[in-house]
C-alpha positions, 0 to 999 in steps of 0.5 A: 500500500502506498505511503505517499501520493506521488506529485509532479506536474502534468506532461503534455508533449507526444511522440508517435502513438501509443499501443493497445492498452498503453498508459497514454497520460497521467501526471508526471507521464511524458509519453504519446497522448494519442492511440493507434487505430481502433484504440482511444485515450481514456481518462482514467483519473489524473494519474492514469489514461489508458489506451482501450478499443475504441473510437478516438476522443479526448485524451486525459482532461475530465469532461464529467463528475457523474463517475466521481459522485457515484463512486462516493455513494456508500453503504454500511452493510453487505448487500446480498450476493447476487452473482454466482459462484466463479465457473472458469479457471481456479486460482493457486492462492487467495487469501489475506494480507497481515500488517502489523509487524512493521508498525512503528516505523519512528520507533526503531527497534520499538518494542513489542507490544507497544510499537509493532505485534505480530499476527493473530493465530486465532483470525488467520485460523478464522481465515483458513476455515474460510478456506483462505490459503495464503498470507503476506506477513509484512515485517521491518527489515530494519527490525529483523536486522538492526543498523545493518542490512550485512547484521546478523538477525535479531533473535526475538524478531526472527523467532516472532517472525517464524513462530507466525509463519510456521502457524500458517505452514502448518495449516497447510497454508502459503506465507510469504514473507514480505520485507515492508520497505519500499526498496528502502533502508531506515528510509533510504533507497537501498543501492548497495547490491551485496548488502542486500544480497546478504540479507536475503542469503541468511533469509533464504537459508533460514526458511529454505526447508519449509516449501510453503513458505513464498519469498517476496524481494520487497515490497513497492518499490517507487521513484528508483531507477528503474535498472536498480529495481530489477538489479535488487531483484534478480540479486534477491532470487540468486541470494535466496536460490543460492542458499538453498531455498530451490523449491520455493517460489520467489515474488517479484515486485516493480517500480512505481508502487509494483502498479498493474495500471502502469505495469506494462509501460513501468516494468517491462524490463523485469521481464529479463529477470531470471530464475534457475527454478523457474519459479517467480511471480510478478507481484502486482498491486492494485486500488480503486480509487481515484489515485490508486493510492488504497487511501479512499472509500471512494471507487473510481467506477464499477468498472475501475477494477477491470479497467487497471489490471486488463493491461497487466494481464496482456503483459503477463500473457505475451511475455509468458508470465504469472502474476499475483495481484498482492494487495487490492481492496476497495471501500465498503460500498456498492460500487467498490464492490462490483468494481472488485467483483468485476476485477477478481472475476477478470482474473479468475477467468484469466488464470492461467496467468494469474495465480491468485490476489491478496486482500490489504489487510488483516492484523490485530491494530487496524482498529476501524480502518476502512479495509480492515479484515481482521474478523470478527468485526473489521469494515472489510471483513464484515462487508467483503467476506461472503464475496471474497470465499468465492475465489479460494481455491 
């Protein structure tokens, strides 16, 4: 989830014409702002236009606020379900993110219980009853190894740390491990490769024989050169591969907040990335509202959802890729939810290259947060649970 709303001026000038499914403007986007034949323009929000099948029409200014007063129109409880049960494709994993451990970012170390915690066994026991299979641990790479990323680990927060993950391993569920640290280190972009390899080799070495454990490089990358991230990341697969972690999977994740609205013009390098396993997933994140930034109630439209990921799922397609949509969520009203209703069934009918989505968030402190899915009375959780058991595999 994003941290931070990007800002900077809008970019008007062109060059050629953008191709199917293109970011063709935004704020900040200096590319072409017009589509090849048959495909337009079309005004996502400030941040994003995309080109999509169509006839031409203005590019990215806003004609109408109709969308915009829809989207705010909220409801407080679940309306009944009124679609049926997913028919096509299955899903590898769905499940739940869980925040909490790397709470307290001013706080470092911080103390247990006071700045950070760690999961609850009994709601991700809820969750796996549910028939939810997978769950991102989030934690603070600074917190797992102080001052310095070459240090060795801290005892009480790795046994923390593995405590949790073995709880959800032993229920025949997925954890990933999830470094919550932008591509950054106590708040800098992290550029010292070998340091950051040796991270991941005593990270990998640790968790190598439990093969339901699933790696992640780190999570959002954002405003990094772009050969940096993929360098980061092919650095983190050979670490982990070769501290003998082989069977696991590895999660991958781009610049730009790992986007999948902006995967397809951001990211395309990480297609080089290479892994003697073959076992690596594009992990791609995705929010409805109207920046995309996971910080609103509000959805951009019913269609938001499959409008921001159809472009991703091309990009997986062509290039022979799986992805995982590793964090979505929406606010607890009837647009965000036929929005995500309309985005999971996009991916379930495209599973052969999506293996699966994660909602944000689960963890005992999200308190009345406006996605919460900590049961048994988070917003989330209440609203978008009978929804969301659809999907699991």
């Amino acid at each position: 989830m994003k941290s931070s709303v990007l800002a900077s001026l809008f970019a008007t000038g062109a060059v050629a014409q953008g191709g199917a499914w293109q970011q063709c403007g935004g704020v900040g986007f200096n590319g072409p702002t017009t589509c090849v034949s048959g495909y337009a323009c079309v005004y996502m929000n400030e941040w994003y236009s995309q080109c999509q099948p169509g006839a031409a029409q203005p590019t990215t200014l806003r004609t109408s606020t109709t969308t915009r007063a829809a989207a705010t129109t909220a409801t407080t409880s679940a309306p009944a379900a009124t679609s049926t049960t997913p028919s096509k494709g299955k899903f590898k994993w769905f499940g739940i993110n869980q925040s909490c451990a790397e709470f307290g970012k001013d706080t470092y170390p911080g103390l247990w219980g006071k700045h950070f915690t760690f999961p609850s066994t009994s709601s991700i026991q809820t969750h796996i009853n549910d028939g939810f299979n997978m769950f991102r641990v989030a934690f603070s790479m600074e917190r797992l190894a102080p001052d310095r990323l070459t240090n060795s680990f801290d005892a009480g927060y790795l046994r923390n740390l593995t405590e949790t993950v073995n709880f959800i391993t032993s229920k025949g569920a997925y954890a990933v491990l999830d470094p919550h640290n932008f591509g950054r280190y106590y708040g800098r972009i992290i550029t010292d490769k070998a340091a950051f390899g040796s991270f991941f080799t005593k990270f990998g070495a640790h968790f190598a024989s439990n093969p339901r454990v699933v790696f992640d490089t780190n999570n959002e990358y954002h405003d990094m050169d772009q050969q940096l991230v993929f360098d980061l990341n092919q650095v983190a697969i050979d670490a982990i591969r070769a501290a003998g972690a082989t069977s696991q999977y590895i999660l991958v994740e781009g610049n730009s907040w790992t986007g999948a609205w902006t995967w397809n013009t951001t990211n395309t390098n990480l297609g080089a990335l290479r892994d003697p396993e073959s076992k690596l997933v594009f992990q791609m994140h995705q929010y409805l509202d109207s920046d995309g930034s996971g910080t609103s109630e509000a959805c951009v439209s019913t269609q938001v959802g499959v409008q921001r990921v159809v472009g991703a799922t091309r990009w997986l397609r062509e290039n022979g890729k799986l992805g995982l949509l590793g964090e979505f969520a929406g606010g607890a009203n009837s647009v965000c939810r036929q929005a995500i209703e309309g985005m999971l069934n996009h991916l379930h009918e495209n599973s052969d290259v999506w293996t699966g989505a994660l909602w944000w968030a689960g963890g005992p402190w999200w308190g009345d947060y406006m996605y919460s899915f900590e049961p048994p009375s988070g917003t989330g959780y209440t609203y978008y649970n009978s929804l969301l058991k659809k999907y699991v595999p």
